[in-house]
N, C-alpha and C positions, 0 to 999 in steps of 0.2 A: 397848631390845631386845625386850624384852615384846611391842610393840606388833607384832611379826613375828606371833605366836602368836595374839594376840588377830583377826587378821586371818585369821588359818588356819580357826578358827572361824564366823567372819563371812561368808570366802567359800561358806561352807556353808548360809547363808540365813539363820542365826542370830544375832541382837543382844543381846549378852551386857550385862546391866545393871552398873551401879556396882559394885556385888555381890558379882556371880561377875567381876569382871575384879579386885576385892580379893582373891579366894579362889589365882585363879590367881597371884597375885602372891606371896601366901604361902605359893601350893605347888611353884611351880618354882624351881629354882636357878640364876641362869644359869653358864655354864662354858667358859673359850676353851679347845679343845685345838690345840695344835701338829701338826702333817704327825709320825703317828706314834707319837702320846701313848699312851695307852691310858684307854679310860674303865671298862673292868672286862677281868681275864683271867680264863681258866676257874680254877675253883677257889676264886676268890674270893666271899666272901658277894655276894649279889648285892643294890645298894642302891638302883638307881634305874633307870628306861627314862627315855628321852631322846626331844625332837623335836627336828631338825636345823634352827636359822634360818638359818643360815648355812655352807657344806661341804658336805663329804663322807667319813662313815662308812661302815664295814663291818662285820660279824661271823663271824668262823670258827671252824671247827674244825683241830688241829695232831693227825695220827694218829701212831700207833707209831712210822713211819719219816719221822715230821721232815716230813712233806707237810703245805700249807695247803688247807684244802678250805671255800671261802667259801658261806656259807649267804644272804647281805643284804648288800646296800648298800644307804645310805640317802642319797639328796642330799638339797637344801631340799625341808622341807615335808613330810617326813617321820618317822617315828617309828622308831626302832629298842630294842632292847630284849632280854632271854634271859626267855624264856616261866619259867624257872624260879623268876624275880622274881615271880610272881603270889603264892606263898606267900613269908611273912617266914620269913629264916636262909638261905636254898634256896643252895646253892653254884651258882655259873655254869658253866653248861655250854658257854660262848663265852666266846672273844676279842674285844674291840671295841672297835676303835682306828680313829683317824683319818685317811684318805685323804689331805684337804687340810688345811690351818688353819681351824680349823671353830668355829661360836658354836652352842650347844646349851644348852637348858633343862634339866634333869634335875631328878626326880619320884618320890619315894620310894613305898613300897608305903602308907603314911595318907595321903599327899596324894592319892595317886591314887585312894584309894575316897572319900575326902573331895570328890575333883572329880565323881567319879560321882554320889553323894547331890546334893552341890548343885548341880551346872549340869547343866541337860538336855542344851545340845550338845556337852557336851564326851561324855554321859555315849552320845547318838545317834553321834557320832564315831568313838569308841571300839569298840562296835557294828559301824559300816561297817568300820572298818579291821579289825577280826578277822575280817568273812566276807570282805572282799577278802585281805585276808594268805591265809586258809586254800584259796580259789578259786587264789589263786596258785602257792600251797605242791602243792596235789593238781595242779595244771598241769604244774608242775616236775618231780613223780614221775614222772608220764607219759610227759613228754617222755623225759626222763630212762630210762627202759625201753622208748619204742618208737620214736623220734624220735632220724633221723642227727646227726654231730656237725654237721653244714652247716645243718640246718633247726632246731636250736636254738639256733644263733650268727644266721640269719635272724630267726628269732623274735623274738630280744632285742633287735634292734639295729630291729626294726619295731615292740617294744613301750614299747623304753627307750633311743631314739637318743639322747638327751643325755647316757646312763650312760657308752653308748660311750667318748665323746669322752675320758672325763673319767677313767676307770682304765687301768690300765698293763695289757698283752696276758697277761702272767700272771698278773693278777688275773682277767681277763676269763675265764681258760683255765678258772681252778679254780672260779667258778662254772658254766660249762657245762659242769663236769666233763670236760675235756677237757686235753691238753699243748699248753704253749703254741706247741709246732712245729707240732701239729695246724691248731690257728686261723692259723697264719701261715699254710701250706699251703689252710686254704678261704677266706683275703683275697688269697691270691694268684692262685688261682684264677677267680674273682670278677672281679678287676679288670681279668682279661686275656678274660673273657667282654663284658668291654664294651664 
């Protein structure tokens, strides 16, 4: 199952020696979660960030009144994680449970500075995916305060058509911060514009 990860790598131009593909070996865990498992809930020390080889993850927040308000999903080939994990002990500020039946690696806070010291592309990887997280993340806000509930359900579904398919319309809702009768109302709109 390794061999998923070692390839995530790889398609990034990089040819990981003997080496670092022993390093990764000894620093990921692999882990099957079940439709609904949970791989950390808020509150809990937070002990590991995950890459998704197989699935589909999420991460939220559960406010005052019982509402879901999804921050990430993650299919294959991605990474998910609670930023609060960067520091050791840090309680989780997410929920992160799993979509589908999912195979994920998970990576503790030494392994993963461990992987940075020693493999360059995991450590250039690493790198890309926080300016692209954070280009994401200020996108979101944006949209999020200036950007109709229709042109942010377009958005997503022209940035991440295969997420569509694959979560339930209330999931879809509480990431575009929207109710799910909303989204029902701009796909039904839509499909009669066609």
């Amino acid at each position: 199952m390794l061999d998923t990860l070692v390839a995530y790598f790889q398609r990034g131009g990089a040819l990981l020696s003997d080496e670092e593909i022993s390093i990764l070996h000894k620093s990921f865990i692999p882990k099957t979660l079940k439709k609904g498992e949970f791989m950390q809930r808020e509150g809990d020390v937070v002990k590991y960030g995950a890459f998704i080889a197989k699935g589909f993850l999420r991460s939220y927040v559960i406010d005052n009144k019982g509402k879901e308000h999804i921050i990430q999903f993650a299919p294959e080939n991605w990474w998910i994680s609670d930023k609060a994990g960067i520091s050791k002990q840090a309680k989780a500020t997410f929920f992160i449970d799993a979509v589908e039946d999912s195979e994920i690696f998970l990576i503790d806070f030494d392994g993963h500075n461990n992987c940075l010291q020693s493999i360059p592309a995991y450590a250039a990887s690493f790198q890309l995916g926080m300016q692209k997280r954070g280009a994401a993340k200020d996108k979101r806000i944006v949209q999020s305060l200036s950007a109709s509930a229709e042109e942010r359900y377009n958005d997503f579904m022209e940035t991440y058509p295969s997420v569509v398919q694959r979560v339930p319309q209330h999931m879809l809702a509480s990431f575009l911060g929207i109710t799910p009768e909303t989204l029902s109302r701009i796909r039904k709109a839509q499909s009669q514009r066609k």
